[in-house]
C-alpha positions as CSV (number, residue, x, y, z in Angstrom):
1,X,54.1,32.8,18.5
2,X,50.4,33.5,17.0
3,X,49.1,30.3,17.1
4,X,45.4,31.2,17.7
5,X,45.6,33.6,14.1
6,X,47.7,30.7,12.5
7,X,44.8,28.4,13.5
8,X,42.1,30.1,12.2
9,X,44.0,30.8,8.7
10,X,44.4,26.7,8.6
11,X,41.1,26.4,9.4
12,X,40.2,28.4,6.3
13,X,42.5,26.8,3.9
14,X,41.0,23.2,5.5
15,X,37.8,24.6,4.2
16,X,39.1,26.0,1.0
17,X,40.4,22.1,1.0
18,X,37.0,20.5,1.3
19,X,35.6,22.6,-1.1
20,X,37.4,22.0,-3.9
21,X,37.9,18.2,-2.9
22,X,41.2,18.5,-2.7
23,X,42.8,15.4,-0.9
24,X,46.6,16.4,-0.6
25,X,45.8,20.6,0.4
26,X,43.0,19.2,3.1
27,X,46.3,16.6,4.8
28,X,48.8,19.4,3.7
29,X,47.0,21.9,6.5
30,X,46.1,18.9,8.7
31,X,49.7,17.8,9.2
32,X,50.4,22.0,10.1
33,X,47.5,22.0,12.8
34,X,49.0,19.0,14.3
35,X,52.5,20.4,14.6
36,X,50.7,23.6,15.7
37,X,48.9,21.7,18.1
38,X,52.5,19.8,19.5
39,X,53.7,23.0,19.7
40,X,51.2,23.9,22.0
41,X,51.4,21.0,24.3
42,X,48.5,19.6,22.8
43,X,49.3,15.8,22.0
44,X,45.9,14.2,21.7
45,X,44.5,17.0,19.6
46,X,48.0,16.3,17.5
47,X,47.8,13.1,16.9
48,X,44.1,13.3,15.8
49,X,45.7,15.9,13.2
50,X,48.7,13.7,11.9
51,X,46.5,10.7,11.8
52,X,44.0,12.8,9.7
53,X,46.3,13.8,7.2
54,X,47.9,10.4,6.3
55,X,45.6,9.5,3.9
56,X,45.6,12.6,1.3
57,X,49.4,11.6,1.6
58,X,49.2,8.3,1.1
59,X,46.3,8.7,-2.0
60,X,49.1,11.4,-3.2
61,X,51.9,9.1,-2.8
62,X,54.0,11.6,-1.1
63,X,56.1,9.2,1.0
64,X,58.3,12.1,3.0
65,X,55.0,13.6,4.0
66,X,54.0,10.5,4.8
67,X,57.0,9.5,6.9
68,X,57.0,13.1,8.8
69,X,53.2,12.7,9.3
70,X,53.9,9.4,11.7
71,X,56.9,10.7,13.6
72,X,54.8,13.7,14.2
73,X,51.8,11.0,15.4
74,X,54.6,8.8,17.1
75,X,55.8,12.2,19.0
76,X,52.3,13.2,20.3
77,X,51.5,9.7,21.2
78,X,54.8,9.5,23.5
79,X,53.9,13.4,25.4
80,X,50.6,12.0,26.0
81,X,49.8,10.2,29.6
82,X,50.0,7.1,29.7
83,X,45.8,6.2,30.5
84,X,45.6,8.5,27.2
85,X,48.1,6.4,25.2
86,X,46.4,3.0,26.1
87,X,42.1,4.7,25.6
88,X,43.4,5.8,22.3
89,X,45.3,2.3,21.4
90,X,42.4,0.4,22.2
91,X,40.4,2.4,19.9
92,X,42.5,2.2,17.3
93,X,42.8,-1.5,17.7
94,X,39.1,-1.6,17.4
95,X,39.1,0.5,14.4
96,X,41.3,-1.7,12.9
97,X,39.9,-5.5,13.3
């Protein structure tokens, strides 16, 4: 698998997906890097993906994209030690008070 040349054509299209201000093509490439970055063993850098592509979904209403954007969170935050797990918790608790 190419993941460092699927990468870098993500990257572009997350750029193409700024530029034009496009909310559900800038989560659209965020939910790929994340399962791109499960793929790679890469759980924390995952779950920063899925977690960054549930809004566009959830402005676009797009409830399956939605719904596959937490399991893949859910399945990064469970390969992730547990110190990891409870660090990013916390911050996310704090986020959200």
């Amino acid at each position: 698998k190419d993941y460092p040349e699927a990468l870098k054509a993500l990257e572009k299209c997350l750029a193409i997906g700024r530029e034009i201000d496009d909310p559900h093509t800038y989560a659209f490439v965020n939910y790929r890097l994340g399962s791109i970055e499960l793929a790679r063993d890469r759980p924390a850098q995952a779950a920063e993906r899925f977690d960054a592509a549930l809004p566009g979904f959830q402005q676009a209403e797009n409830a399956q994209l939605q719904f596959l954007s937490q399991i893949g969170r859910a399945r990064s935050l469970a390969r992730q030690p547990m110190k990891e797990r409870k660090n990013r918790s916390a911050t996310t608790n704090d986020d959200a008070g």
